[in-house]
mmJSON file of the N, C-alpha and C atoms, coordinates in Angstrom:
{"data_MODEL":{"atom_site":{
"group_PDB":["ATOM","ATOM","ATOM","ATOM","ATOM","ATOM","ATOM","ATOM","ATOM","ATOM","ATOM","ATOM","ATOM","ATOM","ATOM","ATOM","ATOM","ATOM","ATOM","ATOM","ATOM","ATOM","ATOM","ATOM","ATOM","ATOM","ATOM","ATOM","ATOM","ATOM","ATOM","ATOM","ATOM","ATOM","ATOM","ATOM","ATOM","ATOM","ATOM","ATOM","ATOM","ATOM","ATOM","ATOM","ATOM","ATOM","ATOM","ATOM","ATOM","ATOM","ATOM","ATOM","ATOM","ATOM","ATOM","ATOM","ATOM","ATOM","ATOM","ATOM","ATOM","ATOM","ATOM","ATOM","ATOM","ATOM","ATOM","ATOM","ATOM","ATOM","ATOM","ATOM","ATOM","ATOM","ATOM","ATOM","ATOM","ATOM","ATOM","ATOM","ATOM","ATOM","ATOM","ATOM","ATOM","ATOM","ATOM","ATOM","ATOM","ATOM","ATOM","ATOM","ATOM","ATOM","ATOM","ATOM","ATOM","ATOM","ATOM","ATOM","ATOM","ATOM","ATOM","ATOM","ATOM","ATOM","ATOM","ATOM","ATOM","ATOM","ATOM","ATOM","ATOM","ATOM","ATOM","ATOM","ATOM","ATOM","ATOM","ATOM","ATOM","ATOM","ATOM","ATOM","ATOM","ATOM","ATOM","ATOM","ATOM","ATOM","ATOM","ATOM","ATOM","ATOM","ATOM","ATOM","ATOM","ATOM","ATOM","ATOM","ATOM","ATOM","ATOM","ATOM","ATOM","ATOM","ATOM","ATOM","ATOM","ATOM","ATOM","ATOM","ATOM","ATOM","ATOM","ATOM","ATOM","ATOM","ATOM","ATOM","ATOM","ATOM","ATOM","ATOM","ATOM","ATOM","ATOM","ATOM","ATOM","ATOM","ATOM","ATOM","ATOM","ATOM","ATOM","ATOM","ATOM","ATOM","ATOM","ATOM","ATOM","ATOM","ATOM","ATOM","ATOM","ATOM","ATOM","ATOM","ATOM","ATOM","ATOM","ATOM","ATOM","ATOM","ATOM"],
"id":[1,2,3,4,5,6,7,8,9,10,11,12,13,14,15,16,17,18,19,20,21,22,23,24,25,26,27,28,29,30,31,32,33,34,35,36,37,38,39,40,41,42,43,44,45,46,47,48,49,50,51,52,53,54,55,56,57,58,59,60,61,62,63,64,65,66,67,68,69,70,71,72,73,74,75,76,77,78,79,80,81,82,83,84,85,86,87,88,89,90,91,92,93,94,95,96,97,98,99,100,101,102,103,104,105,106,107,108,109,110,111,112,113,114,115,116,117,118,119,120,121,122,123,124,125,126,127,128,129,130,131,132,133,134,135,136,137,138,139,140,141,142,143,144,145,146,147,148,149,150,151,152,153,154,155,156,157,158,159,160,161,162,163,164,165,166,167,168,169,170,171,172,173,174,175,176,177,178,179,180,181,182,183,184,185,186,187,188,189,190,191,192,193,194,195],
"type_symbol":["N","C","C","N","C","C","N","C","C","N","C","C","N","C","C","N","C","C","N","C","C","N","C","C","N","C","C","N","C","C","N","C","C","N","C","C","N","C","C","N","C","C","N","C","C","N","C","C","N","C","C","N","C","C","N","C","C","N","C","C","N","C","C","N","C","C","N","C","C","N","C","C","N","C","C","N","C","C","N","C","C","N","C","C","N","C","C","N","C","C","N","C","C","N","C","C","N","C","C","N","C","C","N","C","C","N","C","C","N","C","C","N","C","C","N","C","C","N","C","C","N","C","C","N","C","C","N","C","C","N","C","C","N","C","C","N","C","C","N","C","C","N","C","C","N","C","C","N","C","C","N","C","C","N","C","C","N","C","C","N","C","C","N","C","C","N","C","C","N","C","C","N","C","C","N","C","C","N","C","C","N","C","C","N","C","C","N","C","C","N","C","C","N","C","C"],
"label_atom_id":["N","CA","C","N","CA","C","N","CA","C","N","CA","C","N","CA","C","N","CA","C","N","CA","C","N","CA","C","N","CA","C","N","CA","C","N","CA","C","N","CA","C","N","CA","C","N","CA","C","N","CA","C","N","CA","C","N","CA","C","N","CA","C","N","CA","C","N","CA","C","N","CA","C","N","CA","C","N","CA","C","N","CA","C","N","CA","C","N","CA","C","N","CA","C","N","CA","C","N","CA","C","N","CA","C","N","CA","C","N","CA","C","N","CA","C","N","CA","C","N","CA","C","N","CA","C","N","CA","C","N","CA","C","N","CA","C","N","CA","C","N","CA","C","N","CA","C","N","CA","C","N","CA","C","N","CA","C","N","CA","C","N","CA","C","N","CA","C","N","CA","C","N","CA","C","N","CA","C","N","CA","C","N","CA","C","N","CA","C","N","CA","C","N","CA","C","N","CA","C","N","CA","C","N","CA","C","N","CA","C","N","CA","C","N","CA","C","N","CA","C","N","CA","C","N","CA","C"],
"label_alt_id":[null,null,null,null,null,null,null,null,null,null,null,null,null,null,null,null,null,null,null,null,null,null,null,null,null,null,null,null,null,null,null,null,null,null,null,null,null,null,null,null,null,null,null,null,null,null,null,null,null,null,null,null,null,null,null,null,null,null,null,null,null,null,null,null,null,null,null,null,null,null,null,null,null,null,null,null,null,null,null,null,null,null,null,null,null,null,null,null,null,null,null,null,null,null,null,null,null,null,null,null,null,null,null,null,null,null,null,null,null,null,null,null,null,null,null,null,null,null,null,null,null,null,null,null,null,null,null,null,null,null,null,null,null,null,null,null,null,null,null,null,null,null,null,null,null,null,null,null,null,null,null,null,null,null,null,null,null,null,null,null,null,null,null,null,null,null,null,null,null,null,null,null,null,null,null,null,null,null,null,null,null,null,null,null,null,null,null,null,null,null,null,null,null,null,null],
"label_comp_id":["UNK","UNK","UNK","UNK","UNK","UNK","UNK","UNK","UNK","UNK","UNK","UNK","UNK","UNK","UNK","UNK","UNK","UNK","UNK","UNK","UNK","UNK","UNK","UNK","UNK","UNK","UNK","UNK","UNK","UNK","UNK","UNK","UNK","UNK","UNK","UNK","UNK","UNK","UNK","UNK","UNK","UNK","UNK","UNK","UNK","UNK","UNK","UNK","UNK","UNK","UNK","UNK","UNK","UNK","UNK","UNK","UNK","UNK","UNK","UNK","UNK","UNK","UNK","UNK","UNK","UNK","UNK","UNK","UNK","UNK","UNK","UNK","UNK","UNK","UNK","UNK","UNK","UNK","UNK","UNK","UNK","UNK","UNK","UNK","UNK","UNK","UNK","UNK","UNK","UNK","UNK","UNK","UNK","UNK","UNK","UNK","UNK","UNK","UNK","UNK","UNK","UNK","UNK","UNK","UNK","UNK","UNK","UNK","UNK","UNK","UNK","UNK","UNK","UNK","UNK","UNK","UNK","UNK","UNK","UNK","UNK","UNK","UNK","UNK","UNK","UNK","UNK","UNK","UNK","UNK","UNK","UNK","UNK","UNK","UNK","UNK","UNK","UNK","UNK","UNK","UNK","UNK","UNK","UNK","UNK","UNK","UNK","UNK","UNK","UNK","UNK","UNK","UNK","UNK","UNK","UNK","UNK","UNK","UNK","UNK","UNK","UNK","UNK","UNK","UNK","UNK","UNK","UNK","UNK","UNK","UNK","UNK","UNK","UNK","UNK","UNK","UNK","UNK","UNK","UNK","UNK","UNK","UNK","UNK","UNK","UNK","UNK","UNK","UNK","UNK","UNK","UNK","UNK","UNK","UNK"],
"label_asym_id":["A","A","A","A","A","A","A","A","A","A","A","A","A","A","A","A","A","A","A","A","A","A","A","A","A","A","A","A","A","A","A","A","A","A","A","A","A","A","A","A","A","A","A","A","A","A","A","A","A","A","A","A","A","A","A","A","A","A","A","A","A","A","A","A","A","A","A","A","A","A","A","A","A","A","A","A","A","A","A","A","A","A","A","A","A","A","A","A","A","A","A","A","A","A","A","A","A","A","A","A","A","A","A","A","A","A","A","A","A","A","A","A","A","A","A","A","A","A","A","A","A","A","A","A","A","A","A","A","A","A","A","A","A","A","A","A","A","A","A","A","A","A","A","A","A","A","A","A","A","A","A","A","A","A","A","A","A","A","A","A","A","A","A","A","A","A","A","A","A","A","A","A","A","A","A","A","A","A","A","A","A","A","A","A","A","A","A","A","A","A","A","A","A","A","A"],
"label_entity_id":["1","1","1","1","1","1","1","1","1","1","1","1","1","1","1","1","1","1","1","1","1","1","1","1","1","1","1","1","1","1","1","1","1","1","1","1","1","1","1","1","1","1","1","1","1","1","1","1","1","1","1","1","1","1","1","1","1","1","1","1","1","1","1","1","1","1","1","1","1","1","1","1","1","1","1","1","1","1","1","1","1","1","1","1","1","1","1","1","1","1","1","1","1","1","1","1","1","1","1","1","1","1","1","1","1","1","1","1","1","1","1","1","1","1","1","1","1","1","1","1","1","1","1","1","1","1","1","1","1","1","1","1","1","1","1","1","1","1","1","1","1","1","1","1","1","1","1","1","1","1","1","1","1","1","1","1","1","1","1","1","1","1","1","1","1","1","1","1","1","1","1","1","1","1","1","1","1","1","1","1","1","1","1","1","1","1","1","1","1","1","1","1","1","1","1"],
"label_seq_id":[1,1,1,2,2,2,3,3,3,4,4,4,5,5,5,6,6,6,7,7,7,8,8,8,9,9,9,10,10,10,11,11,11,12,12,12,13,13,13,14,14,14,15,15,15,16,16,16,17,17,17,18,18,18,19,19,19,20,20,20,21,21,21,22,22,22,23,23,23,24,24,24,25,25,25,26,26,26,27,27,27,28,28,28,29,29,29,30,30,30,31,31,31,32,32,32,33,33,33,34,34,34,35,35,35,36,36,36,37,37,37,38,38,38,39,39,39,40,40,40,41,41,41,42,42,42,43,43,43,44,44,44,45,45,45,46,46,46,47,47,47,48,48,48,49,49,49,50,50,50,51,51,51,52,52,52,53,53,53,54,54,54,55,55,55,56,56,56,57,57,57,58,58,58,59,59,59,60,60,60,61,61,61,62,62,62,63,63,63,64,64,64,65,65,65],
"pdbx_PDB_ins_code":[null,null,null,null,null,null,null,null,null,null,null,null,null,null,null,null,null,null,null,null,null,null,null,null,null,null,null,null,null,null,null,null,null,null,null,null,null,null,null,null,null,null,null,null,null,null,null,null,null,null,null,null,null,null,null,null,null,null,null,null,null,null,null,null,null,null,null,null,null,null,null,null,null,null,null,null,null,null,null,null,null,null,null,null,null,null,null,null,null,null,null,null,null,null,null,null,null,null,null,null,null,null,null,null,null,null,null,null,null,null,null,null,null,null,null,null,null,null,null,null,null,null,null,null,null,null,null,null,null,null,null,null,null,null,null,null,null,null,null,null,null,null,null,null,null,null,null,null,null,null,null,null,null,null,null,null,null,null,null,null,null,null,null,null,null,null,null,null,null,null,null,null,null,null,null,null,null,null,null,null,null,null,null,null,null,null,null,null,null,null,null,null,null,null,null],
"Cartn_x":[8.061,6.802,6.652,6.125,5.738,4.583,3.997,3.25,2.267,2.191,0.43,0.183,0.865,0.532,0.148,-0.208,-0.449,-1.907,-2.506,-4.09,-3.434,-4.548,-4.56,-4.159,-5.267,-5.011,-3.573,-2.326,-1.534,-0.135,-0.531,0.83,0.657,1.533,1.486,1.341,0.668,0.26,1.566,2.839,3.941,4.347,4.611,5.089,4.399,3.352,2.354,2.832,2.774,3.099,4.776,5.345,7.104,6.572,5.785,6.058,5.186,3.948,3.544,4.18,5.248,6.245,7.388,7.637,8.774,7.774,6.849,5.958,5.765,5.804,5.11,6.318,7.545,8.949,9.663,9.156,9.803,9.194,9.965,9.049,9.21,9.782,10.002,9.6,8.74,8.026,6.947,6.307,5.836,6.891,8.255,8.737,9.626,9.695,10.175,9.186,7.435,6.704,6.278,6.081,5.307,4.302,3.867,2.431,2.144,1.263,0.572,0.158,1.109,0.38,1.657,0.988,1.737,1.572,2.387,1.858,0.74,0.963,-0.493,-1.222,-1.774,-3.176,-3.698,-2.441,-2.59,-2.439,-1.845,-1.69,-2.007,-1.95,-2.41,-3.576,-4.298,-5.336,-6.817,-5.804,-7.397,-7.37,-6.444,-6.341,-6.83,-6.948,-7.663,-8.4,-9.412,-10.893,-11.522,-10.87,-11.201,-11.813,-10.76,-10.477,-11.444,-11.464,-12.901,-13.952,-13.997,-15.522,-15.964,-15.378,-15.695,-15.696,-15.696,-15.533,-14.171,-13.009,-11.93,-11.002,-9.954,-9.575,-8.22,-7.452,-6.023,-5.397,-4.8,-4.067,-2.731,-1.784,-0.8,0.076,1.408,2.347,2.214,1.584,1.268,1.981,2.684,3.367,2.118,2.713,1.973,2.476,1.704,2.232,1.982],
"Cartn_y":[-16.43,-16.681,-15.774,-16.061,-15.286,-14.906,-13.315,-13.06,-13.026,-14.22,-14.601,-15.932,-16.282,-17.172,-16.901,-15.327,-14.949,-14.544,-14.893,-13.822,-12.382,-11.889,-10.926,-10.042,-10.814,-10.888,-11.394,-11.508,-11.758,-11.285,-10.261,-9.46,-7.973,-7.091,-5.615,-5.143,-4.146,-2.954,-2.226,-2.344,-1.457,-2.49,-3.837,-4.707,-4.01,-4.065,-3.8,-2.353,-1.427,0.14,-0.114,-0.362,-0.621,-0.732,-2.338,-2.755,-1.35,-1.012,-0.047,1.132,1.097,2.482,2.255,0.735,0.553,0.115,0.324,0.565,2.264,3.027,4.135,4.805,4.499,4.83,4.792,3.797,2.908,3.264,4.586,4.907,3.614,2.823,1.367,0.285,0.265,-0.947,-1.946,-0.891,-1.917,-2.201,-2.118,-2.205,-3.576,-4.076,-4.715,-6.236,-5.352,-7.036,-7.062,-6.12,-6.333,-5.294,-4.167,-4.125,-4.102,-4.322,-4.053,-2.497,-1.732,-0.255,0.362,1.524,3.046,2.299,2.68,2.507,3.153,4.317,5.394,4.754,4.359,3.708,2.423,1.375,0.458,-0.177,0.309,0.193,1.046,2.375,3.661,4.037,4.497,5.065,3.903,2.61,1.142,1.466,1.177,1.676,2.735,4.381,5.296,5.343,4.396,4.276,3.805,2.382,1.552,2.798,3.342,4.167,5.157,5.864,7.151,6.314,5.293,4.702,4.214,3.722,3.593,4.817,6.15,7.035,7.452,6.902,7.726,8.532,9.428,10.333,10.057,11.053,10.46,11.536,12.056,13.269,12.88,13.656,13.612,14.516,14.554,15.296,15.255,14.284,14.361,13.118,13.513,12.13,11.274,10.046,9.283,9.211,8.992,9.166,7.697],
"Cartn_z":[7.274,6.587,5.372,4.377,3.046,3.691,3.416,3.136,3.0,1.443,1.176,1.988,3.474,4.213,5.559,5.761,7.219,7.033,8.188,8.004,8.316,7.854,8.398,9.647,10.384,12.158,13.121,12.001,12.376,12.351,11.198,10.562,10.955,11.108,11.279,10.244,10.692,10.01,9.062,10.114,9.971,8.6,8.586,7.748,6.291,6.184,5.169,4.662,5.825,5.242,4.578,4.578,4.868,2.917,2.736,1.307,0.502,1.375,0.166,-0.072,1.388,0.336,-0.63,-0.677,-1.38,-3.034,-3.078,-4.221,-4.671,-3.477,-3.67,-4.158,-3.775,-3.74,-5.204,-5.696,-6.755,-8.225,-8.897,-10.218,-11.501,-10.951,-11.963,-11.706,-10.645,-9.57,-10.472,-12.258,-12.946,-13.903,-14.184,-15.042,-14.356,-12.983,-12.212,-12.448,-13.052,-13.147,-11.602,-10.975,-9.613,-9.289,-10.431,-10.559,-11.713,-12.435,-14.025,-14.16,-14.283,-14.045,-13.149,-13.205,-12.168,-10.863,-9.744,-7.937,-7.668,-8.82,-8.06,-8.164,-9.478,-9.961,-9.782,-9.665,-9.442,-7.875,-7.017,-5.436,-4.751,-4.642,-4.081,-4.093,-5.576,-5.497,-5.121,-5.213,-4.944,-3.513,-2.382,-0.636,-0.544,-1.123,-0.715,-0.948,-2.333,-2.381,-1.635,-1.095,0.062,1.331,1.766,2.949,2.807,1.944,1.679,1.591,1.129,0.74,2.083,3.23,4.75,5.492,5.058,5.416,6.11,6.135,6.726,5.54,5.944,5.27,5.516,3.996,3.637,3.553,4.876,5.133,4.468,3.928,3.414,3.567,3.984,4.247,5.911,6.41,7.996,8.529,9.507,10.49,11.239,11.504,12.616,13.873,14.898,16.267,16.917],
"occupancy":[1.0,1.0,1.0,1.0,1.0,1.0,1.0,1.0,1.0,1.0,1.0,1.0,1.0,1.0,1.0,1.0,1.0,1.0,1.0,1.0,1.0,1.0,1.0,1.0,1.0,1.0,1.0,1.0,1.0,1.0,1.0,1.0,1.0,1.0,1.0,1.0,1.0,1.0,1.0,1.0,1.0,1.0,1.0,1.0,1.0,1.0,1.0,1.0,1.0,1.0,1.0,1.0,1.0,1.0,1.0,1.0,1.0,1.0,1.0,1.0,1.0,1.0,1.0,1.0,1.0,1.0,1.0,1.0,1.0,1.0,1.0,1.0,1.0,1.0,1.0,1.0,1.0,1.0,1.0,1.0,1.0,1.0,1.0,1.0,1.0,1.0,1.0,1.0,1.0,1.0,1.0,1.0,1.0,1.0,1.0,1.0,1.0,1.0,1.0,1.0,1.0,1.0,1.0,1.0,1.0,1.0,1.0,1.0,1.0,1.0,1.0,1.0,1.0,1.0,1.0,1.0,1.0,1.0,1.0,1.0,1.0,1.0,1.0,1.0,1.0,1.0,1.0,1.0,1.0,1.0,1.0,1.0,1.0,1.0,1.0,1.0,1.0,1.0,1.0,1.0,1.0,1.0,1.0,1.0,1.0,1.0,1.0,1.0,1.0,1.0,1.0,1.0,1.0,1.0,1.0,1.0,1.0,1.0,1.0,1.0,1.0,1.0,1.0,1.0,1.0,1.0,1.0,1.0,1.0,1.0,1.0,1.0,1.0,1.0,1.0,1.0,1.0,1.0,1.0,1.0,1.0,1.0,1.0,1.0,1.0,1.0,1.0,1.0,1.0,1.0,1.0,1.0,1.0,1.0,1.0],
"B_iso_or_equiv":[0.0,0.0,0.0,0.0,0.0,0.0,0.0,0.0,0.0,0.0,0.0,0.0,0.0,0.0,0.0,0.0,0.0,0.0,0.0,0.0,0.0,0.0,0.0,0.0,0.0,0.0,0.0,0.0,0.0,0.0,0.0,0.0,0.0,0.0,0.0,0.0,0.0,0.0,0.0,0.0,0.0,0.0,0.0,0.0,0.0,0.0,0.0,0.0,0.0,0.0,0.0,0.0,0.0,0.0,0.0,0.0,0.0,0.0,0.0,0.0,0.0,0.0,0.0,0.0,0.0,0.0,0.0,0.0,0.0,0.0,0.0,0.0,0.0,0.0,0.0,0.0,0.0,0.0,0.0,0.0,0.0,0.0,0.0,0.0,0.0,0.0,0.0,0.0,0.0,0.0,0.0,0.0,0.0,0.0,0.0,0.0,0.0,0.0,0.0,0.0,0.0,0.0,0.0,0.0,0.0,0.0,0.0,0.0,0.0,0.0,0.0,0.0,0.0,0.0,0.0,0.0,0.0,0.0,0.0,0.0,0.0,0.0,0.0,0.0,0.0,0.0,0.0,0.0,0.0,0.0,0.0,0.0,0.0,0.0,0.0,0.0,0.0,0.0,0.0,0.0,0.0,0.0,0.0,0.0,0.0,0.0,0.0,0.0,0.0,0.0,0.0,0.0,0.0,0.0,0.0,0.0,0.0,0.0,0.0,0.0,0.0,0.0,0.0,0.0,0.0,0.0,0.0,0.0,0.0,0.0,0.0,0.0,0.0,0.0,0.0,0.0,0.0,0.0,0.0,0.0,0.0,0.0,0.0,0.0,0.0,0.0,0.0,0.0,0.0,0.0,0.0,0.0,0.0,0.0,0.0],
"pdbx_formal_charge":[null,null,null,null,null,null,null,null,null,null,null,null,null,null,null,null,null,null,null,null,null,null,null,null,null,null,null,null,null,null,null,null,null,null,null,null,null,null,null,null,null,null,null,null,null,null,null,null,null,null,null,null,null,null,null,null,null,null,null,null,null,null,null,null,null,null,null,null,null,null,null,null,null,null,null,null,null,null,null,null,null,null,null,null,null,null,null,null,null,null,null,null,null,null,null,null,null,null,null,null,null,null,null,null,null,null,null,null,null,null,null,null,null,null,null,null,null,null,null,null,null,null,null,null,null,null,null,null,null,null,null,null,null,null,null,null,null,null,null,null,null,null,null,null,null,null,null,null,null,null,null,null,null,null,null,null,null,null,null,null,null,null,null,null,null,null,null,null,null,null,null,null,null,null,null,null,null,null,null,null,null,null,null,null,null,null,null,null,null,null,null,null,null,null,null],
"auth_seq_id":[1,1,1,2,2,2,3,3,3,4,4,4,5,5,5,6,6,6,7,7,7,8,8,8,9,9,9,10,10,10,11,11,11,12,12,12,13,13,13,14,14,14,15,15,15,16,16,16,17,17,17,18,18,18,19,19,19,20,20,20,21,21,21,22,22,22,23,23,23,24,24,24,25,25,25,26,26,26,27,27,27,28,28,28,29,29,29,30,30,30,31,31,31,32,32,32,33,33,33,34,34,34,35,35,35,36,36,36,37,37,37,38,38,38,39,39,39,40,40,40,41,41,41,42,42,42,43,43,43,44,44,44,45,45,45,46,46,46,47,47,47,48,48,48,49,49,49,50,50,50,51,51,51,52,52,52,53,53,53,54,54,54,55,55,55,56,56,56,57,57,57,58,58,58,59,59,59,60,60,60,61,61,61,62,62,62,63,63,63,64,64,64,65,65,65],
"auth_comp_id":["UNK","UNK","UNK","UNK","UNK","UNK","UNK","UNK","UNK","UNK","UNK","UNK","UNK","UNK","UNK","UNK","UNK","UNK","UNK","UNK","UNK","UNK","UNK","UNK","UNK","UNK","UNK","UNK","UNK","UNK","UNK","UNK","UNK","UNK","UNK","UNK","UNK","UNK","UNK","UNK","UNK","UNK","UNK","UNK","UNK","UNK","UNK","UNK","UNK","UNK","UNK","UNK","UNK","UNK","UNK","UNK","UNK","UNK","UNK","UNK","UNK","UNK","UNK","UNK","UNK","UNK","UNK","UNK","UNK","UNK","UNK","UNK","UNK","UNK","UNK","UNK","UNK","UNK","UNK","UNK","UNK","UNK","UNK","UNK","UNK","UNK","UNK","UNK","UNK","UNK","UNK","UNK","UNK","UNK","UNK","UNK","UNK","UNK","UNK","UNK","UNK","UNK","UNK","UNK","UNK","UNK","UNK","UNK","UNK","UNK","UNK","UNK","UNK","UNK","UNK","UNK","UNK","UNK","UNK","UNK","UNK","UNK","UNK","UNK","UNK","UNK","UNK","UNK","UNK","UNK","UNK","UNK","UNK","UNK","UNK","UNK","UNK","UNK","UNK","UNK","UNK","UNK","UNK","UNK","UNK","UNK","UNK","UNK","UNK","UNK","UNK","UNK","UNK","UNK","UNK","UNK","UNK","UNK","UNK","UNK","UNK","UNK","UNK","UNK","UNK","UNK","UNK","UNK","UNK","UNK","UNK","UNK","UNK","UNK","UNK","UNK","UNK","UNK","UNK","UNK","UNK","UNK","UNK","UNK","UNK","UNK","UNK","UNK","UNK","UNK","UNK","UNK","UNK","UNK","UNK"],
"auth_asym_id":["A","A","A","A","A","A","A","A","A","A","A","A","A","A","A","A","A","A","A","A","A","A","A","A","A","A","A","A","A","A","A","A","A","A","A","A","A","A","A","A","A","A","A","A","A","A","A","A","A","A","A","A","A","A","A","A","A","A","A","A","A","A","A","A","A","A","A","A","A","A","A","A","A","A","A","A","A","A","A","A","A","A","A","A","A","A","A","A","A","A","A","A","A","A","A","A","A","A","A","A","A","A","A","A","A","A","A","A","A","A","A","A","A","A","A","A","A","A","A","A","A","A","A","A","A","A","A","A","A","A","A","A","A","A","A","A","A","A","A","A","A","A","A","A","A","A","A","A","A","A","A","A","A","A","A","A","A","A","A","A","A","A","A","A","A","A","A","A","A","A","A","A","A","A","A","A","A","A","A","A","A","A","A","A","A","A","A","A","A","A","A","A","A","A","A"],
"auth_atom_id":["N","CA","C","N","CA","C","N","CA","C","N","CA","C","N","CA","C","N","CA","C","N","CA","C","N","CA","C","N","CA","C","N","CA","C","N","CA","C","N","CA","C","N","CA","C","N","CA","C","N","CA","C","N","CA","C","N","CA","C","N","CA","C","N","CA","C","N","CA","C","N","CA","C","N","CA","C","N","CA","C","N","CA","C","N","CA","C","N","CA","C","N","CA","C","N","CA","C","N","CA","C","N","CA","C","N","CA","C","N","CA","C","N","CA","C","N","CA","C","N","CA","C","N","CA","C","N","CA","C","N","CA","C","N","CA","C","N","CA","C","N","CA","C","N","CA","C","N","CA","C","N","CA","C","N","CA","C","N","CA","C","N","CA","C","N","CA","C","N","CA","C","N","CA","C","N","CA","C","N","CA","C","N","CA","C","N","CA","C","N","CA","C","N","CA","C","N","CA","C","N","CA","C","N","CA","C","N","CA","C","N","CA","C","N","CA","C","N","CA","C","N","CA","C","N","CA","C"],
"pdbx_PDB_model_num":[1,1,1,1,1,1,1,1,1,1,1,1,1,1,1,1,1,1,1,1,1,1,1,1,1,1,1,1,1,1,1,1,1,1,1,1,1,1,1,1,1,1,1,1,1,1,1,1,1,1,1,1,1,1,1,1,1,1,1,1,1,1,1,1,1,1,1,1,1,1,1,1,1,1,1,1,1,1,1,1,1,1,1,1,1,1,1,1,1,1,1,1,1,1,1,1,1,1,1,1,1,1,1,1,1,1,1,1,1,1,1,1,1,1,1,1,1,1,1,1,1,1,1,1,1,1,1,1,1,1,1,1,1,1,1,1,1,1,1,1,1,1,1,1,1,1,1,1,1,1,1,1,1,1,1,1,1,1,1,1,1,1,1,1,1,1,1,1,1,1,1,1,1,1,1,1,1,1,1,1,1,1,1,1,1,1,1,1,1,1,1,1,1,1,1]
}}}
């Protein structure tokens, strides 16, 4: 399945983290034509506004369990 054909309620979490690191990863990811912009600014910093603006927090340099 592509992607922009799953709800939400149907895809992992892990699937999702996997692509935003191969964005976060990728210092040529707009030069590739798959964001308009930096990862920071354009994929990164929109998810941690999201995330602070519901009140949760964006520890960094921290594993998941």
């Amino acid at each position: 399945y592509a992607l922009g054909f799953l709800d939400c309620k149907d895809i992992s979490a892990r699937c999702m983290l996997t692509i935003f690191q191969f964005f976060a990863t990728k210092t040529d990811a707009s030069v590739l034509r798959m964001l308009n912009g930096s990862p920071a600014e354009r994929l990164l910093k929109p998810i941690t506004d999201y995330i602070e603006a519901k009140g949760g927090r964006i520890h960094t340099r921290q594993g998941c369990k």
